[in-house]
C-alpha positions as CSV (number, residue, x, y, z in Angstrom):
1,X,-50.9,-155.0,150.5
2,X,-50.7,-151.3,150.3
3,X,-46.8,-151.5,149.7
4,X,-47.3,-154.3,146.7
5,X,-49.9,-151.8,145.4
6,X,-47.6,-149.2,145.6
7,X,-44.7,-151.0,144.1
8,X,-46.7,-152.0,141.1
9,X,-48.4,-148.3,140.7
10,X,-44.8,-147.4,140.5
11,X,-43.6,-149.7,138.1
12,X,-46.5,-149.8,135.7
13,X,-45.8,-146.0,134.9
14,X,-42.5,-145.9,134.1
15,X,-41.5,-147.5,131.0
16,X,-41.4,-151.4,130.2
17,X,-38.4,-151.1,128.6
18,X,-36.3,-149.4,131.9
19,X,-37.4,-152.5,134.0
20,X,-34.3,-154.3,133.0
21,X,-31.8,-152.2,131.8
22,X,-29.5,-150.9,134.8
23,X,-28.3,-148.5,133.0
24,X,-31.2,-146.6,133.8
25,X,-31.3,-147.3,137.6
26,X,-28.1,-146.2,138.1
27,X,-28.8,-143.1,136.5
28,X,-31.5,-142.4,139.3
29,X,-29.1,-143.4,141.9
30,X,-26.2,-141.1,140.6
31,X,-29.5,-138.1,140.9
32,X,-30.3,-139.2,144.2
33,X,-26.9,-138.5,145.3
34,X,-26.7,-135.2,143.5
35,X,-29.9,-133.8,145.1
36,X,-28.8,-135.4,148.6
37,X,-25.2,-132.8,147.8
38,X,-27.1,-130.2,146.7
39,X,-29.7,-130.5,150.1
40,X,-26.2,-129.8,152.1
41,X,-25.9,-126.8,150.0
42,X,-29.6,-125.8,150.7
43,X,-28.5,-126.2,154.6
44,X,-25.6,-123.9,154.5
45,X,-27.4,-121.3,152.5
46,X,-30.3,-121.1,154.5
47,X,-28.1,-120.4,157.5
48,X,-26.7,-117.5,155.0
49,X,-30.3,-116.3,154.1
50,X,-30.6,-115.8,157.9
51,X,-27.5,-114.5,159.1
52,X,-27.6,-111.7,156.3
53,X,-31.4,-111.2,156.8
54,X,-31.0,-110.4,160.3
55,X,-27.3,-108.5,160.6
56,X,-27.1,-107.1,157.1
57,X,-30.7,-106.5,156.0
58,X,-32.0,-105.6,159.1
59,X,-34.8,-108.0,158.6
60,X,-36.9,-108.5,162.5
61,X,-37.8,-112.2,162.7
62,X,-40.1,-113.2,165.9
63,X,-38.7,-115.5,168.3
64,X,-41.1,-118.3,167.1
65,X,-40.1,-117.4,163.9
66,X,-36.5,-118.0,164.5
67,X,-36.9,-121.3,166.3
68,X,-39.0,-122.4,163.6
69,X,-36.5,-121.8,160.6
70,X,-33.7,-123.2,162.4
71,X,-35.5,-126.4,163.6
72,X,-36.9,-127.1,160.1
73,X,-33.1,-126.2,159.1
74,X,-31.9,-128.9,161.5
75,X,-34.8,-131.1,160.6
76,X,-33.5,-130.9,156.9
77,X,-29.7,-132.1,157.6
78,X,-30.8,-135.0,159.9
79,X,-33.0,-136.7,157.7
80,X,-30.7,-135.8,154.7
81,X,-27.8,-137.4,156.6
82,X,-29.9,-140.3,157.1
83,X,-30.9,-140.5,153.1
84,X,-27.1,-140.0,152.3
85,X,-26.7,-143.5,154.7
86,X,-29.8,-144.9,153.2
87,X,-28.6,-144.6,149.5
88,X,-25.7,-147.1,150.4
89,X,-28.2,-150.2,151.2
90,X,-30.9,-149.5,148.7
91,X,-30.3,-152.5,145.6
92,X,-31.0,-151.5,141.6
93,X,-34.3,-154.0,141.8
94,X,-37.9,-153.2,140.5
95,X,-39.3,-155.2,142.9
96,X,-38.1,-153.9,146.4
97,X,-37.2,-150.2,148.2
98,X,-35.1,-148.6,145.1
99,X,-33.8,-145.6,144.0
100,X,-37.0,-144.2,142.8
101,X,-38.8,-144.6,145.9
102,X,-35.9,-142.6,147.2
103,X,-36.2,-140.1,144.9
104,X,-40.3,-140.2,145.8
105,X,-39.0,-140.0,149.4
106,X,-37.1,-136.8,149.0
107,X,-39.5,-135.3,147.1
108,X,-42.5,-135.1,149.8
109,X,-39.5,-134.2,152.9
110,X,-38.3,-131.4,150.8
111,X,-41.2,-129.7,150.0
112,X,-43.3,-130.6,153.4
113,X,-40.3,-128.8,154.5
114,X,-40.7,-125.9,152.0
115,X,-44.3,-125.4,153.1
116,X,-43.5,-124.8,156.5
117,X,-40.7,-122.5,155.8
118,X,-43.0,-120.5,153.5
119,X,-45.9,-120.4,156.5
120,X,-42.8,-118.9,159.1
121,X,-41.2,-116.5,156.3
122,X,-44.4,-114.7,155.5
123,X,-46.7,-117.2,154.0
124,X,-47.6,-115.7,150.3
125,X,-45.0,-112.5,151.5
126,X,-42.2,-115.7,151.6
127,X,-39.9,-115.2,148.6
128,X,-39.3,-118.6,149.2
129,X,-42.6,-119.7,147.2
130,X,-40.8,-120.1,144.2
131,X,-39.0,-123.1,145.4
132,X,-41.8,-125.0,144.7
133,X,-41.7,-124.7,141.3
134,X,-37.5,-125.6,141.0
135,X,-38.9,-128.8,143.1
136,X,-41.8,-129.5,140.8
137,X,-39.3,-129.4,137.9
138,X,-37.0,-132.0,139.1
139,X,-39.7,-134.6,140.2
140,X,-41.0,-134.4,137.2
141,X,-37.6,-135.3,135.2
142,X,-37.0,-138.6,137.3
143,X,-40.4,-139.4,138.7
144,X,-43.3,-140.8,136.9
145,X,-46.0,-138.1,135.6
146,X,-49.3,-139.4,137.6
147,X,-47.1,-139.3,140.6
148,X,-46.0,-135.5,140.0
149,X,-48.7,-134.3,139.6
150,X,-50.4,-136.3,142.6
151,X,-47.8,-134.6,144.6
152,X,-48.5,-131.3,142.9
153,X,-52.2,-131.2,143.5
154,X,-52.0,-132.1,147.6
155,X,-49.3,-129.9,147.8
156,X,-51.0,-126.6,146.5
157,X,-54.2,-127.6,147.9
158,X,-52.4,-127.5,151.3
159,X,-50.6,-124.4,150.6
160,X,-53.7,-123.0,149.1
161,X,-55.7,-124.0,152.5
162,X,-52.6,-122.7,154.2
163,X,-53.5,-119.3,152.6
164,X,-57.0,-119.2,153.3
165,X,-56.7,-120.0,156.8
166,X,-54.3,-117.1,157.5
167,X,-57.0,-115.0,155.2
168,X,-59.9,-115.7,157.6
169,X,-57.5,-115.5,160.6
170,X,-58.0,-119.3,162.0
171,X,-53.9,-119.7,161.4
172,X,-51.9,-117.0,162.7
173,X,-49.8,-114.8,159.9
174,X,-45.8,-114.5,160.6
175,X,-45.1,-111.0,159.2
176,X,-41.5,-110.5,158.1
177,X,-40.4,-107.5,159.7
178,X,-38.4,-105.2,157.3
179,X,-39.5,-107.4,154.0
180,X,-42.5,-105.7,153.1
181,X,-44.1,-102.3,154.1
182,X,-47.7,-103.5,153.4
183,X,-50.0,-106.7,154.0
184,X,-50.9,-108.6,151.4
185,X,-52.4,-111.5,152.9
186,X,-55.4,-110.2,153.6
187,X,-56.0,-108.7,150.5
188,X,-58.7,-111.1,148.3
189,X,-57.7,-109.7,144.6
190,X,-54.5,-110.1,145.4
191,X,-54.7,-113.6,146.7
192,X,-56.6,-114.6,144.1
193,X,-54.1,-113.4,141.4
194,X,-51.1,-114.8,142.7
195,X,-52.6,-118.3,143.3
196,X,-53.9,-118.6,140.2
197,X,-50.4,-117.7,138.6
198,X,-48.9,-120.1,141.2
199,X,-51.1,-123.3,140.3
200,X,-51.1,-122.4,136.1
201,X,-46.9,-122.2,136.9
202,X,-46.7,-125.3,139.0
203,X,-48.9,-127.6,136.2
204,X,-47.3,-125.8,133.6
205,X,-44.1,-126.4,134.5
206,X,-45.0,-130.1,135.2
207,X,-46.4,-130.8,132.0
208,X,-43.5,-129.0,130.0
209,X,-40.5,-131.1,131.9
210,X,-42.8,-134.5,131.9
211,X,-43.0,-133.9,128.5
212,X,-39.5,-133.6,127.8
213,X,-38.9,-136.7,130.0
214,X,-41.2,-138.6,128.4
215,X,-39.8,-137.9,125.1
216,X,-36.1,-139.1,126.1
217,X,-37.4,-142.2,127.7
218,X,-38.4,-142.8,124.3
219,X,-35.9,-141.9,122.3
220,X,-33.8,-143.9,124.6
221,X,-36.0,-146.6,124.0
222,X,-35.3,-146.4,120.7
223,X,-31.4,-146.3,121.1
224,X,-31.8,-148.9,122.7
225,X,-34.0,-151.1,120.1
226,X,-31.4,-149.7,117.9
227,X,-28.6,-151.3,119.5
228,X,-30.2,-154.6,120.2
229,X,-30.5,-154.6,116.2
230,X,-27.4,-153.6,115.4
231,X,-25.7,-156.6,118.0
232,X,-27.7,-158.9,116.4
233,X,-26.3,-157.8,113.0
234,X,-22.9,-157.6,114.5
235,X,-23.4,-161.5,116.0
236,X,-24.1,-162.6,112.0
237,X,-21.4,-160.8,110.7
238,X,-19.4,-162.3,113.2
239,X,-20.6,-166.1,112.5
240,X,-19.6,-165.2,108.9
241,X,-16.2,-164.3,108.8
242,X,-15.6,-167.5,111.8
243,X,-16.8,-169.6,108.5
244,X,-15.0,-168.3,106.2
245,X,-11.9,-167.2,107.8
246,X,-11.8,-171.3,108.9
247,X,-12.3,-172.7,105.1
248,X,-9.3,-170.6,104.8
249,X,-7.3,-172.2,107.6
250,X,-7.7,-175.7,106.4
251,X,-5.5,-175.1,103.2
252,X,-3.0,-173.6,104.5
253,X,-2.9,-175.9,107.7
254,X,-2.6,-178.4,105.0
255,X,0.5,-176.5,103.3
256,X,2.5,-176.3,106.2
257,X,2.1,-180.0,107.1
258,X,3.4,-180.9,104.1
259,X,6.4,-178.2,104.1
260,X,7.3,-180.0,107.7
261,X,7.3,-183.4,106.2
262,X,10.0,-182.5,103.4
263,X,11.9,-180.2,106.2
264,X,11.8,-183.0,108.5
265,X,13.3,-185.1,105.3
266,X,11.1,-188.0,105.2
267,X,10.9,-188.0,101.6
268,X,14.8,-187.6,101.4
269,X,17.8,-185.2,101.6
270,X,17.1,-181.5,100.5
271,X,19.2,-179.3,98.9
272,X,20.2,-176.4,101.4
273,X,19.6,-173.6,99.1
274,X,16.0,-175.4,98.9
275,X,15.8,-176.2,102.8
276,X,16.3,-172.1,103.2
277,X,13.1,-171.3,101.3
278,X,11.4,-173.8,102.8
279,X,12.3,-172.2,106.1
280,X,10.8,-169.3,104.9
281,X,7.6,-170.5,103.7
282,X,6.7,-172.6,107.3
283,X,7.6,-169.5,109.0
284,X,4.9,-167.3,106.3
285,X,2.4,-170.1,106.3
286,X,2.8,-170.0,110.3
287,X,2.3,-165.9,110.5
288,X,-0.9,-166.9,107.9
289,X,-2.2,-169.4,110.9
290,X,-1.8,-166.8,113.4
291,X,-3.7,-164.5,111.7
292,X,-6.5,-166.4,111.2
293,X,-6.1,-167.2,114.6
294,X,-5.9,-163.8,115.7
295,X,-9.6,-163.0,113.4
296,X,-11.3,-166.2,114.6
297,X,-10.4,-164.9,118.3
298,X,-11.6,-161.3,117.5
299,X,-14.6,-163.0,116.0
300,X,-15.4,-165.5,119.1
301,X,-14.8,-162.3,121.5
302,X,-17.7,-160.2,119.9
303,X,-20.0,-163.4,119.2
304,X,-19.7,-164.8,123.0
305,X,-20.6,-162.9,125.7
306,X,-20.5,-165.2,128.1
307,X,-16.8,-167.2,128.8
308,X,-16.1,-170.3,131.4
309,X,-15.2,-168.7,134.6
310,X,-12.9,-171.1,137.0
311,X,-9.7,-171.4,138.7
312,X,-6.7,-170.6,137.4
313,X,-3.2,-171.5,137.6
314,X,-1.4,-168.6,136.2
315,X,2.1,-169.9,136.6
316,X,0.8,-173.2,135.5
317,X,-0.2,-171.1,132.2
318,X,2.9,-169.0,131.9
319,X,5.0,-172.0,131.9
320,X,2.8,-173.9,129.0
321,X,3.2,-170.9,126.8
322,X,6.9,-170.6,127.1
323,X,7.4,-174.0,126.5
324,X,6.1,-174.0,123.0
325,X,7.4,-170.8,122.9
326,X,11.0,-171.6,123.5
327,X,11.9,-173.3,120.3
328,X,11.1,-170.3,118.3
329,X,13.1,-168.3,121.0
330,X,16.4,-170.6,120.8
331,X,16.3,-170.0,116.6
332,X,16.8,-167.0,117.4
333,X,19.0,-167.1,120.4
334,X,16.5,-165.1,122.8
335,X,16.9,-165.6,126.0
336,X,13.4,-166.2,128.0
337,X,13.2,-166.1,132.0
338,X,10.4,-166.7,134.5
339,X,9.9,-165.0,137.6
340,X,7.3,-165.8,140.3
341,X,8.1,-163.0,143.0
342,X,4.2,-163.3,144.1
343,X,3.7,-163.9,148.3
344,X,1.1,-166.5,147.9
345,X,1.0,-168.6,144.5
346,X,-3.6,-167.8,144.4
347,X,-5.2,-169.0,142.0
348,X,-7.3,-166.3,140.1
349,X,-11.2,-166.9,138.7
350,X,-11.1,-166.2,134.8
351,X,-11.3,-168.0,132.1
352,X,-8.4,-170.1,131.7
353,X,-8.5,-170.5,127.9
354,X,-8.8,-166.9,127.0
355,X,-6.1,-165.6,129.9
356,X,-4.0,-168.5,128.2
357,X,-4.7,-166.2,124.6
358,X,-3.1,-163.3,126.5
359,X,-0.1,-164.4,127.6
360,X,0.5,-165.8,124.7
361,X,0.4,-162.7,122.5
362,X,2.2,-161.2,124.7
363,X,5.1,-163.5,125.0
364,X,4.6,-164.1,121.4
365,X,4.8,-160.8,120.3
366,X,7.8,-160.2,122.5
367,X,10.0,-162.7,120.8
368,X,8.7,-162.1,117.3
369,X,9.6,-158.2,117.8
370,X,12.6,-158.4,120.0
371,X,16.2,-158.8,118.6
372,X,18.8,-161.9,118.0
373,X,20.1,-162.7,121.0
374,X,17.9,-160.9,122.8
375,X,16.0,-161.0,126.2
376,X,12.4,-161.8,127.2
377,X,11.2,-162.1,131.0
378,X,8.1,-162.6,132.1
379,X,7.4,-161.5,136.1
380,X,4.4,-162.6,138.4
381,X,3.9,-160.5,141.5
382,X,1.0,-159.9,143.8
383,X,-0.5,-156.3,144.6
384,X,-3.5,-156.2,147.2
385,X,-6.3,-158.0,145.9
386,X,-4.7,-158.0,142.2
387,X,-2.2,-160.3,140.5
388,X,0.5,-158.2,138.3
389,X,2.0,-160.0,135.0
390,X,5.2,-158.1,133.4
391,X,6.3,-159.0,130.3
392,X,9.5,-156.9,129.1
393,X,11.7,-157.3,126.1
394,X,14.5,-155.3,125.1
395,X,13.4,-155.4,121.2
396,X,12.0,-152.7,118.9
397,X,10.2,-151.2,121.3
398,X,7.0,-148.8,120.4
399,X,6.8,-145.0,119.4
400,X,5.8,-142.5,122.3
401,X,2.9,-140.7,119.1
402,X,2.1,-144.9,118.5
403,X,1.6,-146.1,121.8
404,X,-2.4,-144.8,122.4
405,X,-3.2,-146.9,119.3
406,X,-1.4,-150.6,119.2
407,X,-4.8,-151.7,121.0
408,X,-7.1,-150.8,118.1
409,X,-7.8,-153.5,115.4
410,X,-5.8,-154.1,112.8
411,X,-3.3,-151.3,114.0
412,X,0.5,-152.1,113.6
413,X,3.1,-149.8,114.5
414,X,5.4,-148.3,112.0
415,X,8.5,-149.5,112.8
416,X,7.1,-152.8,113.0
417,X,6.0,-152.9,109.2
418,X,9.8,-151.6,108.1
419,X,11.0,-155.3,109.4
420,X,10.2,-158.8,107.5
421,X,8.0,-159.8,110.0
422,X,4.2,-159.6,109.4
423,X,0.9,-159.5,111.8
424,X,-2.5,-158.9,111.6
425,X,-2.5,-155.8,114.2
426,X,-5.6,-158.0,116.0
427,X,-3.3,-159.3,118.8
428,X,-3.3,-156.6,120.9
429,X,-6.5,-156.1,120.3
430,X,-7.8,-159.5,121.6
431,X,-5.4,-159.1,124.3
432,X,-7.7,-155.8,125.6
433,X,-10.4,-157.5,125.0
434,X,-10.2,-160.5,127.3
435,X,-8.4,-158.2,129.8
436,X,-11.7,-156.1,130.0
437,X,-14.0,-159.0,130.0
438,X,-12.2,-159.9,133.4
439,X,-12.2,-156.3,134.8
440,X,-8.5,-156.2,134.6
441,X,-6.3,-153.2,133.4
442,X,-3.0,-153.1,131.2
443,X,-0.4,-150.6,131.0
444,X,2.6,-150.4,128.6
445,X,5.8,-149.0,128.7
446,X,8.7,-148.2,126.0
447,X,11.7,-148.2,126.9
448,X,12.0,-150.9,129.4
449,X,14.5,-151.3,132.1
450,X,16.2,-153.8,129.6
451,X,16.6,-150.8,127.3
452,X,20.2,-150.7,125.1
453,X,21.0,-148.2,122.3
454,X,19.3,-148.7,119.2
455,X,17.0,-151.7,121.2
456,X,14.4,-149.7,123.5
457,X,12.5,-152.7,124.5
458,X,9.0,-152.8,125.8
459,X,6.7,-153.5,129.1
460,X,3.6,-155.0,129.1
461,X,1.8,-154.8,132.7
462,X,-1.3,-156.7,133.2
463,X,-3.5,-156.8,136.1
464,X,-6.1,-158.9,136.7
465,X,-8.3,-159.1,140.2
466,X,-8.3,-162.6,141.9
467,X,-12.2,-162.2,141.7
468,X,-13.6,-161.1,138.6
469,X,-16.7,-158.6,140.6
470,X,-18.2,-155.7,139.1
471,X,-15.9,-152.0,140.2
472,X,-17.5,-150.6,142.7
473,X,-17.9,-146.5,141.8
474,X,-17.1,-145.1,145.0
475,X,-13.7,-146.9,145.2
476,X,-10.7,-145.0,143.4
477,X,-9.5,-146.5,139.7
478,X,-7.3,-145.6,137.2
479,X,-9.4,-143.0,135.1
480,X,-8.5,-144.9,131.8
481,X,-8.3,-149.3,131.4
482,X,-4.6,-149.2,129.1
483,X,-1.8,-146.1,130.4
484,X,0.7,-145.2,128.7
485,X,4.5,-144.4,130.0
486,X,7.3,-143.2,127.7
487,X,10.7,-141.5,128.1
């Protein structure tokens, strides 16, 4: 009863909107570990503070007093190494033992801690007081306000009894040796100053950084209304250019129908000067189709978040697109090979259409770029838990200054645009795009070990996990999701 009272005292003061954005949970988890590093720092310098107290400073500590500083020491790395093994179990839910109770958790150890290192350091003498404040500060940037300053108020009242007890001698006062050469704790005008600076500090610096926080959640809030907008814009935009780009298809569809009806001479023998323009104009109106293509892709990426997830058979795949890939290939004489060097032939969870989009731009744009009588091979291999595509040409290859862009929309390389072929710059683009949606990573390389003079060739490398899971953080990844390698 208590804990679901807790739990909902918790929730109902921080902001409706964070309850479902994880964006914001992780942010509190990333803290908790930073203050859980920084308490290991706290360890080692207190061990500093003493050492340089005692053999530098000539400070005299009792032996109570030095038992007492390195138990509460000792105290503070145990249950920090038990927080540090805590963190790893504790899930990004509203409803159960998360970060911010963690964050809660830490706050009251750290500064029951502080209060009793100020009582064995001097009590008000302890120049350790001010640590309250630095740990007021940051509860108040992560925890909600009514909480801080519940915190706050039992915490000073306690240090506040703390004071008067050593005042009217009930608790006994741990004078520092060699800190001070006068007693202040027994002196009323004194005591009343200083805790009357200490409490107006404390709130005050509670209600400045609460404040602050407060005023970021919001404007965060905002962003975030903001963005929601803006998608939804983006979404109807999206369903736009889908209809119009596809009344644009349908004529030209239409076009090349015809165009391969007189090619394929059922309405009689064509001249072959005619027959050569023809050519021409099914192989334009076919770039036109892929370009639509390519926009009604781009379009269906941004307008669907959401994509079939299932088994797939990549080889299966990689065998269907170089089969209607091959007569375009043996026009121009290209050679096209298929390797599957993988240990076990798994099947990877994706979805099948999309991974079928990729392979296909990339075979596609290997052929369409590479050279008469050139060379295209396509490699499968395994790599841990990842399956590695290669698909390597030895055609025009791509500029080393080019490289960091051929992902971006509409982008086409330079040396590209200087031959007769034309593109819309979107495939590459879509290709990222599905790679990411699958947590995959692509690299690309120019030349490639098929490299001759004048015809560099390129490397496409794809890898995509057998199980499409969320990264974890702590594992190691590439820093960037497309690398770059030129020579």
């Amino acid at each position: 009863m208590r804990a679901n009272l807790l739990n909902k005292l918790m929730m109902n003061l921080v902001p409706e909107w964070v309850h479902e954005q994880p964006e914001f949970w992780d942010a509190i988890r990333r803290r908790n570990l930073w203050f859980i590093k920084l308490r290991y720092s706290a360890v080692v310098m207190l061990c500093i503070f003493l050492f340089l107290s005692i053999f530098l400073f000539r400070i005299k500590f009792t032996d109570t007093q030095l038992i007492a500083v390195f138990a509460i020491t000792a105290s503070i790395l145990i249950y920090n190494i038990i927080l540090h093994r805590l963190r790893k179990y504790i899930k990004l839910e509203t409803h159960s033992f998360n970060p911010l109770y963690l964050s809660l958790m830490q706050m009251i150890l750290d500064l029951s801690s502080l209060l009793l290192l100020v009582y064995f350091t001097g009590g008000i003498e302890s120049p350790l007081y001010i640590l309250f404040v630095f740990h007021m500060i940051i509860g108040s940037l992560i925890l909600p306000g009514a909480i801080v300053y519940t915190i706050a108020i039992v915490f000073v009242l306690l240090f506040v009894i703390m004071i008067s007890l050593e005042y009217s001698g009930i608790l006994v006062h741990y004078y520092v040796n060699g800190l001070l050469d006068l007693h202040l704790y027994d002196q009323i005008y004194f005591l009343a100053a200083f805790l009357s600076t200490f409490v107006f500090m404390i709130f005050g610096s509670i209600y400045l950084s609460n404040g602050i926080a407060r005023q970021l959640y919001k404007r965060e809030k905002d962003l975030v209304e903001s963005i929601k907008k803006i998608n939804v814009a983006e979404k109807e935009k999206q369903k736009y250019i889908m209809g119009i780009v596809h009344e644009l298809k349908t004529p030209i569809v239409a076009v090349a129908s015809y165009i391969d009806i007189i090619l394929q001479k059922f309405l009689g023998p064509i001249d072959e000067t005619v027959e050569e323009k023809l050519i021409r104009a099914k192989n334009r109106t076919d770039e036109g189709i892929q370009m639509i293509n390519d926009v009604l892709n781009v379009s269906k990426l941004n307008l669907y978040d959401k994509f079939d997830e299932e088994d797939v058979d990549i080889k299966t795949l990689v065998s269907g697109v170089l089969k209607r890939r091959r007569a375009y290939a043996d026009s121009r004489l290209i050679k096209l090979d298929f390797k599957d060097e993988r240990t076990k032939p798994d099947k990877i969870k994706g979805d099948k259409f999309l991974i079928d989009i990729v392979i296909s731009n990339l075979v596609g744009n290997a052929i369409k770029y590479g050279v008469d009588g050139g060379h295209v091979e396509v490699t499968l291999k395994n790599e841990g838990n990842d399956l590695v595509m290669k698909v390597c040409d030895d055609g025009v290859g791509i500029p080393k200054e080019e490289m960091p862009k051929i992902f971006k929309d509409f982008y086409r390389a330079e040396n590209v645009k200087k031959i007769s072929t034309e593109g819309s710059g979107l495939g590459l683009s879509v290709v990222k795009k599905i790679i990411d949606r699958h947590n995959g990573l692509i690299k690309v390389k120019s030349p490639s070990h098929f490299a001759k003079s004048g015809q560099p060739g390129s490397c496409f490398t794809v890898k995509l996990p057998f199980h499409r899971e969320k990264r974890d953080e702590s594992l190691e990844y590439p820093a960037k999701d497309v690398e770059f390698e030129s020579s």
